[in-house]
PyMOL Python script that loads the backbone (N, CA, C, O; Angstrom):
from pymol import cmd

cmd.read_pdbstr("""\
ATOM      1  N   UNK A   1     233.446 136.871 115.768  1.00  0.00           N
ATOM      2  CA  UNK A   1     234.011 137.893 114.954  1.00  0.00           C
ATOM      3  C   UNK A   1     235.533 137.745 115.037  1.00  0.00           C
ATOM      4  O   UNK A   1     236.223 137.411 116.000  1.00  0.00           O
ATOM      5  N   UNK A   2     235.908 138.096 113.715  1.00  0.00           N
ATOM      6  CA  UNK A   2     237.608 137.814 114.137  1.00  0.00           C
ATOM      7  C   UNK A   2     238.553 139.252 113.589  1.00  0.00           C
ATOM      8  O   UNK A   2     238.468 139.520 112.391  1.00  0.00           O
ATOM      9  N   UNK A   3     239.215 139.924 114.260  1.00  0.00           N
ATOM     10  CA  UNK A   3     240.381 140.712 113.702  1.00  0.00           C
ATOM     11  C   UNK A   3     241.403 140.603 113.506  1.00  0.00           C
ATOM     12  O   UNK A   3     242.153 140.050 114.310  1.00  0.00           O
ATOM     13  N   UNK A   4     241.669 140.927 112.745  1.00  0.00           N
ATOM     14  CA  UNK A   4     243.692 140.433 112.023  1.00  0.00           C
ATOM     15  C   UNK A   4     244.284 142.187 111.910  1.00  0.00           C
ATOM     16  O   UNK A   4     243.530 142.986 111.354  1.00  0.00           O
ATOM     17  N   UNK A   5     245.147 142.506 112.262  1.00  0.00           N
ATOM     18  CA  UNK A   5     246.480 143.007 112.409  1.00  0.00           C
ATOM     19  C   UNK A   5     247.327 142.953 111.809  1.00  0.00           C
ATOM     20  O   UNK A   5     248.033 142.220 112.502  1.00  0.00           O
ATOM     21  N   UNK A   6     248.076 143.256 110.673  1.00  0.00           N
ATOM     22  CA  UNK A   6     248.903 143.126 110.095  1.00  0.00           C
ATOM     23  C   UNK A   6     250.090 143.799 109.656  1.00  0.00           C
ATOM     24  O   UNK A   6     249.606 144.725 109.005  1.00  0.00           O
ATOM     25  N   UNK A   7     251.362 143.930 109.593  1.00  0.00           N
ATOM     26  CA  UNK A   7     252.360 144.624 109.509  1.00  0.00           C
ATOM     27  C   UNK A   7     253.742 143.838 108.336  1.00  0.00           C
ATOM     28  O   UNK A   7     253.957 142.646 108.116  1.00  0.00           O
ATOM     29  N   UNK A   8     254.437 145.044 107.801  1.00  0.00           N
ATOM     30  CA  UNK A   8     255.210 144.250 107.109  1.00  0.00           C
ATOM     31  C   UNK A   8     256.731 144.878 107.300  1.00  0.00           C
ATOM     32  O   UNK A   8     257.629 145.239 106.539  1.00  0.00           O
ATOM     33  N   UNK A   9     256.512 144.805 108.853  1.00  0.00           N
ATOM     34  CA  UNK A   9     258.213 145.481 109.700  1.00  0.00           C
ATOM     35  C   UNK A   9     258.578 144.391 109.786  1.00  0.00           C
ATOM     36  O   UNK A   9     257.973 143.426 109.318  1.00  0.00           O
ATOM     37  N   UNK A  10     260.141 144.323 110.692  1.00  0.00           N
ATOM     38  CA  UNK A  10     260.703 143.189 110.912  1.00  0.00           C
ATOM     39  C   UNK A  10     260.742 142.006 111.525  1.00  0.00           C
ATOM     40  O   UNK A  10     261.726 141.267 111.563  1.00  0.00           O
ATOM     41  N   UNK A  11     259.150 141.699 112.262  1.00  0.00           N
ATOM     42  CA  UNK A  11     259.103 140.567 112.800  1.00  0.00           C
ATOM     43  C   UNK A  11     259.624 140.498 113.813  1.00  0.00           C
ATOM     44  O   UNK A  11     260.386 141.335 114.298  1.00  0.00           O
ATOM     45  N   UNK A  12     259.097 138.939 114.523  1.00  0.00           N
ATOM     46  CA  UNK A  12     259.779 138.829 115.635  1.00  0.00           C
ATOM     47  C   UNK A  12     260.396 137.317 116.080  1.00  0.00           C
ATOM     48  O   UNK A  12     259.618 136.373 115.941  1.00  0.00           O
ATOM     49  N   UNK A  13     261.803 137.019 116.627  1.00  0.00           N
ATOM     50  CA  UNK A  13     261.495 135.856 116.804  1.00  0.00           C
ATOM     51  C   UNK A  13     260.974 135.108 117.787  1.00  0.00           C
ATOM     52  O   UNK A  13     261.072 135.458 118.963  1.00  0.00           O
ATOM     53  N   UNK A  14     260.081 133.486 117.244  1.00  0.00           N
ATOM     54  CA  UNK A  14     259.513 132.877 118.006  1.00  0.00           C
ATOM     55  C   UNK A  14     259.327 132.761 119.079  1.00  0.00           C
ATOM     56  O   UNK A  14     258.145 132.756 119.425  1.00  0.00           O
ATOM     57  N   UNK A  15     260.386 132.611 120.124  1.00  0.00           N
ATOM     58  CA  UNK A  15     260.576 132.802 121.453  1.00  0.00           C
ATOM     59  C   UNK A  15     260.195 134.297 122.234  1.00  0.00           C
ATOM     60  O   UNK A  15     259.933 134.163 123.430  1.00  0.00           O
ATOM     61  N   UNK A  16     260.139 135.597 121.733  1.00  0.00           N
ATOM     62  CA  UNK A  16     259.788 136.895 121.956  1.00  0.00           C
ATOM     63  C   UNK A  16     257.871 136.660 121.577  1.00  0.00           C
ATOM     64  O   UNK A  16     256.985 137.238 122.208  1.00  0.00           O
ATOM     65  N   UNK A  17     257.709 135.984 120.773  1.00  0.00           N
ATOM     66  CA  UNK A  17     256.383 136.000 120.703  1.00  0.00           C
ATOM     67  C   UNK A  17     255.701 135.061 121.528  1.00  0.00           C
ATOM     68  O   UNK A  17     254.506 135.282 121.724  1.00  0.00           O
ATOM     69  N   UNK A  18     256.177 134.141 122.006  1.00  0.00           N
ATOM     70  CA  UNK A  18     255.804 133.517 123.005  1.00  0.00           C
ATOM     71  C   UNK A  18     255.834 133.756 124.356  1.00  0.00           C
ATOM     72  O   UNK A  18     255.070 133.290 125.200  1.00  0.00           O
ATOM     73  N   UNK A  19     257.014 134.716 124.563  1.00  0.00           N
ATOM     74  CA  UNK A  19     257.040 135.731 125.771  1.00  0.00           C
ATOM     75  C   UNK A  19     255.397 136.153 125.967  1.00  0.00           C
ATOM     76  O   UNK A  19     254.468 135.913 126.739  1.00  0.00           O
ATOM     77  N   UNK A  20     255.680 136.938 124.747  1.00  0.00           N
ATOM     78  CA  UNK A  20     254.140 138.237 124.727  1.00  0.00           C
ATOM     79  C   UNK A  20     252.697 137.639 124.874  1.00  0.00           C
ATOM     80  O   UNK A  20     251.771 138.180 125.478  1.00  0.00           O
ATOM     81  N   UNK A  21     252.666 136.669 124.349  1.00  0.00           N
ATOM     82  CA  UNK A  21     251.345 135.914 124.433  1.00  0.00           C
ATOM     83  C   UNK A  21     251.224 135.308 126.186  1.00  0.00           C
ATOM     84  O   UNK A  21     250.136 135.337 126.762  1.00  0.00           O
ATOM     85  N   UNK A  22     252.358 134.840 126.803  1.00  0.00           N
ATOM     86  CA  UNK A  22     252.283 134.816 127.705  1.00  0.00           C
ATOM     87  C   UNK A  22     252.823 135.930 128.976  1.00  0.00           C
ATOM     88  O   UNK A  22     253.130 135.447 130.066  1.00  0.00           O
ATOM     89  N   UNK A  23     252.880 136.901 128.830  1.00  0.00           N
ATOM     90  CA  UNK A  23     253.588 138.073 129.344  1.00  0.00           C
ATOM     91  C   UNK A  23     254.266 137.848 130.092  1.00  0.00           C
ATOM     92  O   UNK A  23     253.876 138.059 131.240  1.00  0.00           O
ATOM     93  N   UNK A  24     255.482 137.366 129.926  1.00  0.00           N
ATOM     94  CA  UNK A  24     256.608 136.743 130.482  1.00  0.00           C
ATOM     95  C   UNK A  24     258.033 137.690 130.371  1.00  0.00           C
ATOM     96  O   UNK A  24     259.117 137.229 130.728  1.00  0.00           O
ATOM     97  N   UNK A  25     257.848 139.400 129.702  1.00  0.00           N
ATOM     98  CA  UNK A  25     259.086 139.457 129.302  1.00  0.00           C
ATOM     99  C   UNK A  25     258.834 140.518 129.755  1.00  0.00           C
ATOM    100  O   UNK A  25     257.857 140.749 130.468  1.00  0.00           O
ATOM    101  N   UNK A  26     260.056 141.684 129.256  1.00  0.00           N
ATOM    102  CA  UNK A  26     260.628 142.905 130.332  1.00  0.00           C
ATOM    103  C   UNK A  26     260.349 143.660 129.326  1.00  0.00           C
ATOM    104  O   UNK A  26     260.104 143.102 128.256  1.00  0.00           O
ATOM    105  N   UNK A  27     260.315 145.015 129.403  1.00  0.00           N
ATOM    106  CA  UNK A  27     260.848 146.108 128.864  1.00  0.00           C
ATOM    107  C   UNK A  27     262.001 146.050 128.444  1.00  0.00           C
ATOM    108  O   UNK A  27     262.256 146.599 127.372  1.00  0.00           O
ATOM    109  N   UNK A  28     262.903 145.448 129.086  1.00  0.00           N
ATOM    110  CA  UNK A  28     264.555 145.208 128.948  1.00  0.00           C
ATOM    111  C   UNK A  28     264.785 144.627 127.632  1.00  0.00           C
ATOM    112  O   UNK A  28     265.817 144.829 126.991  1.00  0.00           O
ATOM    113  N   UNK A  29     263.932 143.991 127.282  1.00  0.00           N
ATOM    114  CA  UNK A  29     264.272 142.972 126.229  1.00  0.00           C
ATOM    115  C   UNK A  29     263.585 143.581 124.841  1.00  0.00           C
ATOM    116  O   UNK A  29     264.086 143.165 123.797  1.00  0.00           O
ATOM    117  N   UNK A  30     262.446 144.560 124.727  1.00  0.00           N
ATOM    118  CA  UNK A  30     262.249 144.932 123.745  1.00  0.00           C
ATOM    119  C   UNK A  30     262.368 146.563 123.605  1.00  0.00           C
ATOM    120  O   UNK A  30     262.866 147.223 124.517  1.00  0.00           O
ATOM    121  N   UNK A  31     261.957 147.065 122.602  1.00  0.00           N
ATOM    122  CA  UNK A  31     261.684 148.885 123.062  1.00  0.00           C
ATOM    123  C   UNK A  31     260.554 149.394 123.205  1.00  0.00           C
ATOM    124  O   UNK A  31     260.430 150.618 123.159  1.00  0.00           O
ATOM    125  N   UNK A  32     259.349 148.461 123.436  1.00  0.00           N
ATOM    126  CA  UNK A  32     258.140 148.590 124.100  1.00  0.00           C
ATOM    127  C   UNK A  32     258.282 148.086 125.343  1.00  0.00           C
ATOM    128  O   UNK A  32     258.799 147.056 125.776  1.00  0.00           O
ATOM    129  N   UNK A  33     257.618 149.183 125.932  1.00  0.00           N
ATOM    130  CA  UNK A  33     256.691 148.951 127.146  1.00  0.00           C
ATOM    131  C   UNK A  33     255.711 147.479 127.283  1.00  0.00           C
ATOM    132  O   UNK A  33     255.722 146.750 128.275  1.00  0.00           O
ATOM    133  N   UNK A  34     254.897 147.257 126.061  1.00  0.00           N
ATOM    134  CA  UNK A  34     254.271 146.093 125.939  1.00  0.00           C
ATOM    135  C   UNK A  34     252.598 146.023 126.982  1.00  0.00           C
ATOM    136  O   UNK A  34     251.717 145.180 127.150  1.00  0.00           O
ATOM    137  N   UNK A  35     252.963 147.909 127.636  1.00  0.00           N
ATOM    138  CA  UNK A  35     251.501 148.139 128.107  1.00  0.00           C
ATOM    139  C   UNK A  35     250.405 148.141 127.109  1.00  0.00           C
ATOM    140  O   UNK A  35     249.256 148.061 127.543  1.00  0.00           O
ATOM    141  N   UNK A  36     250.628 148.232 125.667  1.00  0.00           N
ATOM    142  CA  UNK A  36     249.279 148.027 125.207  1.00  0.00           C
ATOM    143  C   UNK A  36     248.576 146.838 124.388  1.00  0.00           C
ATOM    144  O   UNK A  36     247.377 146.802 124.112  1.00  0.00           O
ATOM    145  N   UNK A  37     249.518 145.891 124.056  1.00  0.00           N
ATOM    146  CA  UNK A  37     249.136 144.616 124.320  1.00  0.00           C
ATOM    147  C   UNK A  37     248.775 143.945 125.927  1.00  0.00           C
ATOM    148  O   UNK A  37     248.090 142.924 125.986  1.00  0.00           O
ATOM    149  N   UNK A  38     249.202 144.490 126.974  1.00  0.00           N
ATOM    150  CA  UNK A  38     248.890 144.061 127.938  1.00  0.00           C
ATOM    151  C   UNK A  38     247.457 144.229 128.367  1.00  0.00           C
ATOM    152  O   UNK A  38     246.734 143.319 128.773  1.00  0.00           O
ATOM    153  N   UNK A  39     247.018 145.920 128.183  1.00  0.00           N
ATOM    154  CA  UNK A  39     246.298 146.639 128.153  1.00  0.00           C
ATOM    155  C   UNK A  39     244.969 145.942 127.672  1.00  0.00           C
ATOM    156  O   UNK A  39     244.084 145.783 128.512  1.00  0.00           O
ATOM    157  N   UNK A  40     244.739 145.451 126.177  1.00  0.00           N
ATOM    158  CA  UNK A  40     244.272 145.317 125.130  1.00  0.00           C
ATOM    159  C   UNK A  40     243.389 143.769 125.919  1.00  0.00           C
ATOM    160  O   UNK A  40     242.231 143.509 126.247  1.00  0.00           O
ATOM    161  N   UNK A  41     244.722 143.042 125.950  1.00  0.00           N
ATOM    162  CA  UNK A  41     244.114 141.941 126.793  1.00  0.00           C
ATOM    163  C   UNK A  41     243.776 141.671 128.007  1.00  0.00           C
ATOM    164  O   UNK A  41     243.524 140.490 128.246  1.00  0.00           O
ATOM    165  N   UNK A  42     243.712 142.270 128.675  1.00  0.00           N
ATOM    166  CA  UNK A  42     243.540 142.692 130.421  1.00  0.00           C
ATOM    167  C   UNK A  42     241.646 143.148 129.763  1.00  0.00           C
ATOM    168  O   UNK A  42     240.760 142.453 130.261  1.00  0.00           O
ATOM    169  N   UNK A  43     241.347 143.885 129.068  1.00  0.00           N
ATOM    170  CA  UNK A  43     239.875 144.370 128.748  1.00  0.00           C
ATOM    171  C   UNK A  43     239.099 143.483 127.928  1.00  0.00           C
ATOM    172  O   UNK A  43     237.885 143.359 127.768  1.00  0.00           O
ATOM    173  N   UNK A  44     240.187 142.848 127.407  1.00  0.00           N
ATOM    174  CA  UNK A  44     239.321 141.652 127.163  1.00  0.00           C
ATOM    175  C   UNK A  44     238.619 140.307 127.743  1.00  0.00           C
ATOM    176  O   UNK A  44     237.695 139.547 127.456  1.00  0.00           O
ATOM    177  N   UNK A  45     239.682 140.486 128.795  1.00  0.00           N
ATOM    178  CA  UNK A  45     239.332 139.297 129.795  1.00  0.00           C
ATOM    179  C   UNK A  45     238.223 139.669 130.570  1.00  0.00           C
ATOM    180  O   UNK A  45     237.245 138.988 130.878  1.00  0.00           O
ATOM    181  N   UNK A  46     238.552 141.075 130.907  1.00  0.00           N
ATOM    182  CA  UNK A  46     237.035 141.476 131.799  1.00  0.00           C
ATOM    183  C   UNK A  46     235.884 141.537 131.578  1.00  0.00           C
ATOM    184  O   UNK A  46     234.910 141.345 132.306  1.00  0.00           O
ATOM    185  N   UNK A  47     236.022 141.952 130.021  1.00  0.00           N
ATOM    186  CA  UNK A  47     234.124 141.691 129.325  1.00  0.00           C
ATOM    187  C   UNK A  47     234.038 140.009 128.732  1.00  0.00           C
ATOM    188  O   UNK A  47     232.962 139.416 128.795  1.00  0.00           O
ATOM    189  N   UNK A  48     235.341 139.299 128.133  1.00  0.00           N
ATOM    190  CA  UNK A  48     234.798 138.468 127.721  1.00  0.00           C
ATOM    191  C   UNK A  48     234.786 136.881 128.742  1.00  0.00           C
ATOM    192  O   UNK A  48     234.348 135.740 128.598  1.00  0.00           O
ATOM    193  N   UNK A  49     235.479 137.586 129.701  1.00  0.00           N
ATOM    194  CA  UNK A  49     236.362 136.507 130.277  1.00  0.00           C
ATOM    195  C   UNK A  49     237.610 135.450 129.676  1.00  0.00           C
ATOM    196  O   UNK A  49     238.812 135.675 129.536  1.00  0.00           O
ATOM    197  N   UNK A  50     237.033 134.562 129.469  1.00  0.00           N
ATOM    198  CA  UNK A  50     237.762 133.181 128.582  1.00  0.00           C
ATOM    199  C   UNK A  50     236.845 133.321 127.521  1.00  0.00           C
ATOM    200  O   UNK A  50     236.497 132.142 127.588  1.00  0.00           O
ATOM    201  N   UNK A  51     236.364 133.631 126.875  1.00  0.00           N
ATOM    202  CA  UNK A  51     235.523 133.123 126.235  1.00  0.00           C
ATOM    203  C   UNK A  51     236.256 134.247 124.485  1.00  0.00           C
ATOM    204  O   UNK A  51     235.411 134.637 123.679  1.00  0.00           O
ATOM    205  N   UNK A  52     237.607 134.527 124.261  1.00  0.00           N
ATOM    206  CA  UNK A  52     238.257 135.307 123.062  1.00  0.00           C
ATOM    207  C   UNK A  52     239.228 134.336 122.793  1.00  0.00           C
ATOM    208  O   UNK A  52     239.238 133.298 123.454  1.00  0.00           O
ATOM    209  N   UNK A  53     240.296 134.604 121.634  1.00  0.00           N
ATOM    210  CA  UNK A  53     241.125 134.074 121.394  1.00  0.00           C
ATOM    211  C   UNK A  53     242.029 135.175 120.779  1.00  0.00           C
ATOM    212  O   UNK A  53     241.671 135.946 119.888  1.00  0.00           O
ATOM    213  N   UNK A  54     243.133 135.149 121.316  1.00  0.00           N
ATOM    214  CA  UNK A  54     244.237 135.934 120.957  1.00  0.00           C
ATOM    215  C   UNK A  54     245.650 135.399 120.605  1.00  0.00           C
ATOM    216  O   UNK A  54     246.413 134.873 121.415  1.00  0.00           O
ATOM    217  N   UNK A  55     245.911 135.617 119.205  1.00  0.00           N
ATOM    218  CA  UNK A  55     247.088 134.893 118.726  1.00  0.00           C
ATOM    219  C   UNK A  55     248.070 135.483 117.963  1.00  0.00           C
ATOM    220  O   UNK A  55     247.766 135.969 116.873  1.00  0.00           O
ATOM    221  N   UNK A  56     249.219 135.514 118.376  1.00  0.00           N
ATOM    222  CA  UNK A  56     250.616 136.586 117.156  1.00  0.00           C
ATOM    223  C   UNK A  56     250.969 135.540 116.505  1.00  0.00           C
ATOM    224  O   UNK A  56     251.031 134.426 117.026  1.00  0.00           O
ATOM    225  N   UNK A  57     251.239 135.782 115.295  1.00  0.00           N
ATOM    226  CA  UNK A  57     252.221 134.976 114.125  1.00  0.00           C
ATOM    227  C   UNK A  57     252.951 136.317 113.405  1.00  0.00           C
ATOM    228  O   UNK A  57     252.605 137.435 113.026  1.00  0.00           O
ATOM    229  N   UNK A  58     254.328 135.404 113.460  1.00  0.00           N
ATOM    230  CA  UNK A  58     255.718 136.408 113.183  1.00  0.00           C
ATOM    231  C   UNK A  58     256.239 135.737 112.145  1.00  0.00           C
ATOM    232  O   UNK A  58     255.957 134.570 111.874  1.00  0.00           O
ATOM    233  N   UNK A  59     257.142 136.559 111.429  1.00  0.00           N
ATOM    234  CA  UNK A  59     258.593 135.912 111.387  1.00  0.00           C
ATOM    235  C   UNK A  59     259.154 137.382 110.581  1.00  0.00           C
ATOM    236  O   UNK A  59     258.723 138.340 109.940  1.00  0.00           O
ATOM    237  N   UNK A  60     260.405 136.810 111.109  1.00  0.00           N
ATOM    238  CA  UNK A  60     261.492 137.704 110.791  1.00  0.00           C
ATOM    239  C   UNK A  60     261.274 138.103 109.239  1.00  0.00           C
ATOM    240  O   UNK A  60     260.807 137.494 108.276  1.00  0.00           O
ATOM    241  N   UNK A  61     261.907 139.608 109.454  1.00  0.00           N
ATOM    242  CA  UNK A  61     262.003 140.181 107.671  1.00  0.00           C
ATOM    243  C   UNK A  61     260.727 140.200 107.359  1.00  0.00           C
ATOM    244  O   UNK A  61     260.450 141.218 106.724  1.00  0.00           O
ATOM    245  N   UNK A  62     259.358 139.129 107.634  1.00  0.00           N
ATOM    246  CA  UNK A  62     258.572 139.730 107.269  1.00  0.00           C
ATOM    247  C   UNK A  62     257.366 140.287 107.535  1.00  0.00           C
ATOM    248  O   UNK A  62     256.518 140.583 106.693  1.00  0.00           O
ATOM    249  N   UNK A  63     257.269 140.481 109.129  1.00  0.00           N
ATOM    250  CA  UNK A  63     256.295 140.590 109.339  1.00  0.00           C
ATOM    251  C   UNK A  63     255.668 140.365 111.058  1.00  0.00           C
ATOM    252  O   UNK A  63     256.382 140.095 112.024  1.00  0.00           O
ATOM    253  N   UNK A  64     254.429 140.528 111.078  1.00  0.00           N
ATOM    254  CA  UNK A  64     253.940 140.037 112.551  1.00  0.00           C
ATOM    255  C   UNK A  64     252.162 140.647 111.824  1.00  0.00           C
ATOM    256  O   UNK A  64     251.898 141.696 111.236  1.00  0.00           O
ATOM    257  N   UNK A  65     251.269 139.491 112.192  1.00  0.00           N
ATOM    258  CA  UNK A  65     249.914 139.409 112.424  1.00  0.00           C
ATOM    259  C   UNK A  65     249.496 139.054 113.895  1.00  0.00           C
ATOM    260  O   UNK A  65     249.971 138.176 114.615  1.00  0.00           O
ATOM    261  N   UNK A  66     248.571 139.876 114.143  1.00  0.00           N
ATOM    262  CA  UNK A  66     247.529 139.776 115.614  1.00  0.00           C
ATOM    263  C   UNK A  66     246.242 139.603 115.140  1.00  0.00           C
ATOM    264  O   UNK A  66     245.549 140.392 114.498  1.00  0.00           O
ATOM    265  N   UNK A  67     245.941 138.226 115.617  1.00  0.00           N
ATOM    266  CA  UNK A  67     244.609 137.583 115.603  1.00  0.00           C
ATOM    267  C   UNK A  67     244.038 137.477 116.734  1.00  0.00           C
ATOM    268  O   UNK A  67     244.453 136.702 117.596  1.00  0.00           O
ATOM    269  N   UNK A  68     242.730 138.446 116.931  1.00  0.00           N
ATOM    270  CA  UNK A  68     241.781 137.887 118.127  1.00  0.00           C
ATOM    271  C   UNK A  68     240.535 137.743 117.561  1.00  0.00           C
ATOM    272  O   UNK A  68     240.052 138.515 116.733  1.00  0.00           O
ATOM    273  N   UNK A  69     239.753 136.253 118.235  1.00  0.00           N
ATOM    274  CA  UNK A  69     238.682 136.349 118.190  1.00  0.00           C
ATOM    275  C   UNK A  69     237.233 136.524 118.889  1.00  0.00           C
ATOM    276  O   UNK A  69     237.085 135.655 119.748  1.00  0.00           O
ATOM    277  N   UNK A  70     236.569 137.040 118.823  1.00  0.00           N
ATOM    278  CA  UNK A  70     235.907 137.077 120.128  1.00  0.00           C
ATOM    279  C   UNK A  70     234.199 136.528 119.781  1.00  0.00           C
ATOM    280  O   UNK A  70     233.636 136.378 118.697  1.00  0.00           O
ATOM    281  N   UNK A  71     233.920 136.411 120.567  1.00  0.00           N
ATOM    282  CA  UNK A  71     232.221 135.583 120.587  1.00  0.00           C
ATOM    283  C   UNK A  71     231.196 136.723 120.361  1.00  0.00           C
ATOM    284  O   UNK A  71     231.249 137.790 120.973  1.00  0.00           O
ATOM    285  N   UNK A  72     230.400 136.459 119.571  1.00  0.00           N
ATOM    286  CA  UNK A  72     229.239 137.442 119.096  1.00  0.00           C
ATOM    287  C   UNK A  72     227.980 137.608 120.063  1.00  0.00           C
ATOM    288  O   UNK A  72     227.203 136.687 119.813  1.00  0.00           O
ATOM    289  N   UNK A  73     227.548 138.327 120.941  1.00  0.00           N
ATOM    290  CA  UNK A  73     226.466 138.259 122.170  1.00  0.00           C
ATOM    291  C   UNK A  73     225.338 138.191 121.777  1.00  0.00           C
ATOM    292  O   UNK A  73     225.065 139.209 121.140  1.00  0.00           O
ATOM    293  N   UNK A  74     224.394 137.387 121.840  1.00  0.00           N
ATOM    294  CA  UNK A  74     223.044 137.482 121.406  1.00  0.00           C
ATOM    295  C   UNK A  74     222.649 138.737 122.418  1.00  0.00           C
ATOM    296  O   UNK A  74     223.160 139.101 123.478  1.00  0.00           O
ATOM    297  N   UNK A  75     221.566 139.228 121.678  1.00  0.00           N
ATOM    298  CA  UNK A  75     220.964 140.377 121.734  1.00  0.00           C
ATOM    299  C   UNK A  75     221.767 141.775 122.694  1.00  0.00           C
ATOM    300  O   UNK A  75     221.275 142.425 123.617  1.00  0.00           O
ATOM    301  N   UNK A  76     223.019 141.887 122.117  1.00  0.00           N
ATOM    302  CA  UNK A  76     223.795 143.249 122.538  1.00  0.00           C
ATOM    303  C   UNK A  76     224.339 143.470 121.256  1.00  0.00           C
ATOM    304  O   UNK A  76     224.982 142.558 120.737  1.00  0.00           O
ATOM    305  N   UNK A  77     224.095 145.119 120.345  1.00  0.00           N
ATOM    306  CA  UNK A  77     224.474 145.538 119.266  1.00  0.00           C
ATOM    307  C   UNK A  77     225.896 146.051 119.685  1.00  0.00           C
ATOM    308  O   UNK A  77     226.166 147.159 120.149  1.00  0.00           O
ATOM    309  N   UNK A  78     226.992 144.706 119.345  1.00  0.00           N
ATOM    310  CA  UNK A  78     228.276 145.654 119.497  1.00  0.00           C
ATOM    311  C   UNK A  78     228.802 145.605 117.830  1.00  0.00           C
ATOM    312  O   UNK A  78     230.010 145.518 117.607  1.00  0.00           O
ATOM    313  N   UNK A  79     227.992 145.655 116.897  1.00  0.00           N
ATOM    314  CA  UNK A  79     229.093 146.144 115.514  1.00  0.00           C
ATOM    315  C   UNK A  79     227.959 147.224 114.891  1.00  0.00           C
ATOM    316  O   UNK A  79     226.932 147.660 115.412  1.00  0.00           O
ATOM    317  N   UNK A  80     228.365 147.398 113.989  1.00  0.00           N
ATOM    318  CA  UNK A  80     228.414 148.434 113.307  1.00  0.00           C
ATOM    319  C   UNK A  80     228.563 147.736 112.061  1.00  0.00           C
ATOM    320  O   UNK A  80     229.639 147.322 111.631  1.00  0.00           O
ATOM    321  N   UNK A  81     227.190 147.591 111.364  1.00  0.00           N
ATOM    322  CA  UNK A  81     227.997 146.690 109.831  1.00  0.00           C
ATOM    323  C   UNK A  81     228.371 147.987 108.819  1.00  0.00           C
ATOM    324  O   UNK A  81     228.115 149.191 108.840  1.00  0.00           O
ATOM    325  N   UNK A  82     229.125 147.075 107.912  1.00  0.00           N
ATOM    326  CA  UNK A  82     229.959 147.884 106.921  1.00  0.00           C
ATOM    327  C   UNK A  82     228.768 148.558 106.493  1.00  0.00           C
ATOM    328  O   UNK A  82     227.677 147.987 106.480  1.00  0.00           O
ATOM    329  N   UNK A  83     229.000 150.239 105.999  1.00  0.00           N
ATOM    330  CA  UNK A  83     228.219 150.702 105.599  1.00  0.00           C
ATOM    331  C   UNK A  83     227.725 152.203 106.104  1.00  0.00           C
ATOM    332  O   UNK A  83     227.682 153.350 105.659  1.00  0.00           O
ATOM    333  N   UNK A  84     227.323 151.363 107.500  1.00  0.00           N
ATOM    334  CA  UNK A  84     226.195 152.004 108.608  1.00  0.00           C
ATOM    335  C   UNK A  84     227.126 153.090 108.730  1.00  0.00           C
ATOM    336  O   UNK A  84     228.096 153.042 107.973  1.00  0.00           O
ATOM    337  N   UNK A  85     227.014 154.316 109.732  1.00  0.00           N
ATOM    338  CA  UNK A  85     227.414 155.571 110.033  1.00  0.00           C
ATOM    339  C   UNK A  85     227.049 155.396 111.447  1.00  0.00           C
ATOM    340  O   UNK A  85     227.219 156.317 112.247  1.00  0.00           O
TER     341      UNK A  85
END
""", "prot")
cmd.dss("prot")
cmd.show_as("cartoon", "prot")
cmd.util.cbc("prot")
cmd.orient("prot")
């Protein structure tokens, strides 16, 4: 299954997004905390282990997308197809 994220604020540059993917950076340096990307992926590791993929693509002026993907479990109902209630 894959989710995309999308925004059309000011982006970020390359090097700040490479921070984040590798959580390498401060509070100091942005005006997030960056606890809930941290957050986000810390719970993912625990149910999925290695087994997701999590990826930012930026750029300035236009934007920032968050792509994760994660593995579909045989026989555990975790979606909800479009539709359902």
């Amino acid at each position: 299954m894959e989710i995309k994220v999308s925004d059309d604020g000011i982006g970020m540059e390359k090097e700040m997004v490479e921070k984040i993917q590798t959580a390498t950076y401060s509070s100091r340096e942005t005006k997030s905390t960056g606890i809930g990307l941290r957050n986000v992926m810390d719970r993912l590791r625990l149910y999925f282990n290695q087994r997701f993929h999590f990826a930012i693509s930026s750029e300035l002026g236009k934007g920032t997308t968050v792509t994760i993907k994660l593995p579909l479990i045989e026989g555990e109902d975790l979606l909800v197809k479009s539709g359902d209630s």
